[in-house]
C-alpha positions in Angstrom: 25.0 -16.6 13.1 23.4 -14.9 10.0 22.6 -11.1 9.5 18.9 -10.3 9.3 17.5 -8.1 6.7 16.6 -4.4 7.4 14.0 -1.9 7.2 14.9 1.8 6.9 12.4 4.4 9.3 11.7 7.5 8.2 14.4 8.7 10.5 16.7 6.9 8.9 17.4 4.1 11.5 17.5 0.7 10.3 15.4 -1.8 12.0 15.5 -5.2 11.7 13.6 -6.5 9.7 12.5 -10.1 11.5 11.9 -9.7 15.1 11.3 -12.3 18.0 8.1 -11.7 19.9 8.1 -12.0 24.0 4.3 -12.5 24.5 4.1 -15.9 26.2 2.9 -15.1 29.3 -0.1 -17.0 29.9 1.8 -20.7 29.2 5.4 -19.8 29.1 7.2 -18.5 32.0 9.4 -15.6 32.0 12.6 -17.7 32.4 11.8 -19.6 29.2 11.6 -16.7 27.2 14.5 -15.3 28.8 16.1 -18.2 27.2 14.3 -17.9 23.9 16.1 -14.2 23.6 19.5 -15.6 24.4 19.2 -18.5 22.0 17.5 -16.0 19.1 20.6 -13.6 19.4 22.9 -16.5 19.1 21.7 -17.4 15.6 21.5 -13.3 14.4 18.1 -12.0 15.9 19.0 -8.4 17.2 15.0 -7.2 17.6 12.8 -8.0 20.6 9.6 -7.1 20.9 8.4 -6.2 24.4 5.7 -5.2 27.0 5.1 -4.5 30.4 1.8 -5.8 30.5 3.5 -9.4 29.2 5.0 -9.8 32.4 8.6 -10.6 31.6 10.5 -7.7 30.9 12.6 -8.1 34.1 13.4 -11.4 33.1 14.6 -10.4 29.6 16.6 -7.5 31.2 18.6 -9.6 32.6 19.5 -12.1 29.3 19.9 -8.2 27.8 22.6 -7.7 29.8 24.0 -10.5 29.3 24.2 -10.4 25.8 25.9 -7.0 25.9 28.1 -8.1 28.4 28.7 -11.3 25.9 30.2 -8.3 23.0 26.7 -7.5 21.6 26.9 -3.7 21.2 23.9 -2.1 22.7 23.1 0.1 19.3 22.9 -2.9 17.5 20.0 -4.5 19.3 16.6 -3.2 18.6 14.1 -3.3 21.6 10.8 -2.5 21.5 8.5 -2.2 24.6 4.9 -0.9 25.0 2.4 1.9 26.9 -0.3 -0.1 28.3 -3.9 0.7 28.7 -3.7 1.8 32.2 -0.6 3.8 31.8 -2.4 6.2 29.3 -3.4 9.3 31.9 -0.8 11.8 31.4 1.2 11.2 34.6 1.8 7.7 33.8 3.1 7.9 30.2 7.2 8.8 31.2 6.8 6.6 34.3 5.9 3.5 32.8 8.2 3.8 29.8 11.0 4.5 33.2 9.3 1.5 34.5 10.1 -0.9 31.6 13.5 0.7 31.1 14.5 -0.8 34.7 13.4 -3.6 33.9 14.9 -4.1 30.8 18.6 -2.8 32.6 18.4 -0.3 29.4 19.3 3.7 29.1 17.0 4.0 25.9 14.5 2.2 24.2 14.5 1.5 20.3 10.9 2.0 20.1 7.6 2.4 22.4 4.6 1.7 21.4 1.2 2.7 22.5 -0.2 -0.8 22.9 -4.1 -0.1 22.3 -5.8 3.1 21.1 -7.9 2.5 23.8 -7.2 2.7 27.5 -9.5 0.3 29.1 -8.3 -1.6 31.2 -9.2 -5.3 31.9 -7.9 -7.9 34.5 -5.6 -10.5 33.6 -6.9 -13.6 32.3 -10.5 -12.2 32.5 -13.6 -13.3 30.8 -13.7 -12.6 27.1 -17.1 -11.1 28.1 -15.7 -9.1 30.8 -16.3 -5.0 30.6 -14.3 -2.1 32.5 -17.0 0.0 34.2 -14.5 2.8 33.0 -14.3 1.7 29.6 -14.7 4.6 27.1 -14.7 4.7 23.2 -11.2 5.8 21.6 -11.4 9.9 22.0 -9.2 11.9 20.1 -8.4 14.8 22.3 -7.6 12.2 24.7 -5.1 10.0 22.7 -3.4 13.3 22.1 -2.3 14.0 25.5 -0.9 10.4 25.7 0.8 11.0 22.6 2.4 14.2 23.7 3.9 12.3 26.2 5.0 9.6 24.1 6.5 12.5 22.2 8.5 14.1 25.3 9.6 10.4 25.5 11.6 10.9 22.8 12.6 14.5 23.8 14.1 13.1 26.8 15.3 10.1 25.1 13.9 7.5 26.9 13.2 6.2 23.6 14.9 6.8 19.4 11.2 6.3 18.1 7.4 5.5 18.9 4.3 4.5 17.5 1.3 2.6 17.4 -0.4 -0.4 17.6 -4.0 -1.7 16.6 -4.6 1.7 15.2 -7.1 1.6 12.2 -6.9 3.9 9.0 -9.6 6.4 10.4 -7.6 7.1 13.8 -4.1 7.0 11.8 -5.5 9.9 9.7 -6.3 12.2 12.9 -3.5 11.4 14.8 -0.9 12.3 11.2 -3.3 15.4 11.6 -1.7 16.5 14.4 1.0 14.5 15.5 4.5 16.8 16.3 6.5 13.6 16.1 4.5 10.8 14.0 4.1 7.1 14.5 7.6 5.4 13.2 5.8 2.0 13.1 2.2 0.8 12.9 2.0 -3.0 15.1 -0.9 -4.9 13.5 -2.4 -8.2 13.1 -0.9 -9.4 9.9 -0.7 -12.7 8.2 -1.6 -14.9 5.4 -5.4 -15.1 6.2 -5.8 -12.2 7.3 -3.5 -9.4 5.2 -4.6 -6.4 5.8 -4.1 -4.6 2.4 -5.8 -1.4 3.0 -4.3 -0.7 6.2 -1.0 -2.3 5.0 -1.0 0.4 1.9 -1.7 3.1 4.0 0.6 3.0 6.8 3.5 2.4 4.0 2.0 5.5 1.7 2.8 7.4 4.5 6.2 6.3 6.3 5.2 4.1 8.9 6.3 0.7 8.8 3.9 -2.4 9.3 5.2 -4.7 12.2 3.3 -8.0 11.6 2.2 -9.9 14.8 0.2 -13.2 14.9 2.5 -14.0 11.6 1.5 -17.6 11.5 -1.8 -17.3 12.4 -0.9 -17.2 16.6 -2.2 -21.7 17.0 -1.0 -20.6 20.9 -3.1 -18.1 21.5 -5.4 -18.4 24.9 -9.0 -20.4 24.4 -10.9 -17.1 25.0 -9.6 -15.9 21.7 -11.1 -18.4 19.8 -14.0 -19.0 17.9 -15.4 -21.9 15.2 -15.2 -19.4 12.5 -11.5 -19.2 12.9 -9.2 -20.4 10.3 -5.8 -21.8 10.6 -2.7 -20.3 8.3 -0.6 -23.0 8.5 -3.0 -26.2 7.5 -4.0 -24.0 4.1 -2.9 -26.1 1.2 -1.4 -23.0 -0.5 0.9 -22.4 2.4 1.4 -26.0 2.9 2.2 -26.8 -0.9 4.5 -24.1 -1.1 6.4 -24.8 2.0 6.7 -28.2 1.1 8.3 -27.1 -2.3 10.7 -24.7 -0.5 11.9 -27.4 1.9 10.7 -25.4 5.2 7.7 -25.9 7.9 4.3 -23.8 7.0 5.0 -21.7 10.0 8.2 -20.7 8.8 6.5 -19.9 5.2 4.1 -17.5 6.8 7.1 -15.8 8.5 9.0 -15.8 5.0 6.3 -14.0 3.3 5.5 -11.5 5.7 9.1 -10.4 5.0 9.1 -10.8 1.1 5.9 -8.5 1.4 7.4 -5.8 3.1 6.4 -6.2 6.4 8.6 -7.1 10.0 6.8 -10.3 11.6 7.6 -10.8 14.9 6.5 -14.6 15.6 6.7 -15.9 19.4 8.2 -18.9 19.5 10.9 -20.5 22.1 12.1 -23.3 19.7 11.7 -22.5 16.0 13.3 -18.8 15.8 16.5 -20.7 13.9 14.1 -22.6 11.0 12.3 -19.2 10.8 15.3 -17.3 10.4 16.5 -20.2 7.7 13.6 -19.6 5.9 13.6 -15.7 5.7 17.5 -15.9 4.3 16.4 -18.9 1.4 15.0 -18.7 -1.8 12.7 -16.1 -2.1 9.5 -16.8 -3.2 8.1 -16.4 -6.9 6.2 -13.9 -8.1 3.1 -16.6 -8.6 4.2 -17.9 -5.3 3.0 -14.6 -4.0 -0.1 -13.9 -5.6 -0.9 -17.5 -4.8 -0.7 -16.5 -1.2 -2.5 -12.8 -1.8 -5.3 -14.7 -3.3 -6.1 -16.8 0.5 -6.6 -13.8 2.5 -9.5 -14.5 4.0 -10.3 -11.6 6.4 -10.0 -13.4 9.4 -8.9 -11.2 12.1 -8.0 -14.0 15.5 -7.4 -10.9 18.2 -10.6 -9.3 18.5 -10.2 -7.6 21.8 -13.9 -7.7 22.8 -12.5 -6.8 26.4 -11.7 -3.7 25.6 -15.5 -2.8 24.1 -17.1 0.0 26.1 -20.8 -0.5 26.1 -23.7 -3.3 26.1 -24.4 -4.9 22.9 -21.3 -4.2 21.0 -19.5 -6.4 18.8 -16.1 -6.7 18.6 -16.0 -5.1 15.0 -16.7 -1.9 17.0 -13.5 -1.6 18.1 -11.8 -1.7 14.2 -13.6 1.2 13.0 -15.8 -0.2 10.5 -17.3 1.1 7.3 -13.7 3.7 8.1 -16.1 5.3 11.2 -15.1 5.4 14.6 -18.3 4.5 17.1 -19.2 6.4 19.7 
């Protein structure tokens, strides 16, 4: 077992700074990645990212408790879990986090995380094409009153911190506006084809630490996600060259960078959490080694999230605010 690096919050808490992701849920079953934690904290993982809407959290509770009941103190594990889209109406904000803390066998969560801006709400395992008849655009005045509650979360404390996830730079800027408590962490897509560098500036110009997910480029991610245009991280000769010269697998590479950059990855993975850890702790990467790697972003964003569009003839770009406007 090996310490893992740290990020300091703005609060001061340390967070580790390599995390295990849970989201499996559409080819891995809960018990495996029940597993996958206990085997993770075994070789020095202490962060877990969570969700209620990845159907496992009961499952990982109890591993959780095992672990603590194996001499892992409970403040020095770091669990995240998430608000999802259905859960956004006022009412529902405390009793979902509740929800996930019983599942979880926890007092307090680390951090919670609203899991999309927006809270429409699509069936599991739905058509890409499918659209909520409830769908709406993201509405200020209405993420508010979620994030009030996320706030009284923390009042309560249910949870130490909380913050967002696939937020953009134009809805970041309102919600700093007027946020009592701000975001802690920003969760966004991050990795070496697809970097991020505005959005990655920002959040870190003002306090918010990037949480990286899809680090190597997410090869297990469901057939509706994909499209030709896609590109794959870890078959770039950059990545390939240079994990071959630092003795490690490509996926592992991508995971090493993310944390040499200054971001927390959080790769899924219910085998290779030991060669990814390996690689974080090695040689760091050279300067040239780094801009090599800057220099292959090639904007290619693999989670769209066309489900959560709101209107005929929208594109999934819609969604990510672009030209730094957000539709209608």
């Amino acid at each position: 077992m090996v310490p893992v690096p740290n990020r300091r919050l703005y609060t001061g808490a340390l967070m580790p700074a390599l995390g295990l992701g849970t989201f499996g849920s559409d080819r891995v079953s809960p018990a495996e990645i029940a597993e996958a934690v206990k085997g993770a904290a075994a070789v020095g993982y202490r962060h877990f990212d969570c969700a209620s809407v990845y159907g496992n959290e009961n499952a990982i509770g109890h591993t959780l408790q095992e672990l603590i009941a194996g001499g892992i103190p409970r403040e020095d594990l770091w669990i995240t879990s998430k608000l999802w889209n259905d859960k956004h109406a006022e009412n529902d904000v405390i009793s979902s986090c509740r929800r996930s803390l019983a599942d979880l066998q926890l007092n307090y969560l680390d951090m919670y995380l609203v899991h999309w801006p927006f809270p429409n709400y699509h069936p599991p395992h739905c058509d890409v094409e499918s659209r909520s008849p409830n769908a709406r655009p993201y509405i200020h005045e209405n993420f508010m009153r979620t994030w009030r509650k996320m706030e009284e979360l923390v009042d309560l404390g249910l949870t130490r911190h909380i913050g967002t996830s696939n937020m953009t730079i134009p809805k970041l800027k309102l919600l700093l506006r007027d946020a009592r408590i701000k975001p802690a962490v920003n969760e966004m897509e991050l990795h070496p084809h697809f970097q991020q560098p505005e959005l990655f500036e920002y959040v870190r110009a003002h306090g918010i630490e990037p949480i990286g997910y899809c680090p190597v480029g997410s090869p297990g991610r469901p057939e509706r996600d994909r499209k030709p245009e896609d590109t794959v991280d870890i078959e770039d000769p950059v990545i390939v060259r240079i994990a071959e010269r630092h003795g490690v697998h490509p996926a592992s590479l991508c995971v090493k960078w993310a944390v040499q950059r200054g971001q927390t990855p959080i790769p899924f993975s219910i085998h290779h959490y030991r060669a990814n850890l390996e690689a974080v702790l090695g040689d760091p990467l050279t300067d040239e080694e780094m801009r090599e790697i800057a220099g292959i972003d090639r904007n290619c964003r693999l989670i769209k999230g066309q489900v959560f569009l709101w209107k005929a003839n929208q594109t999934w770009e819609d969604l990510w605010d672009p030209n730094g406007e957000i539709p209608a």
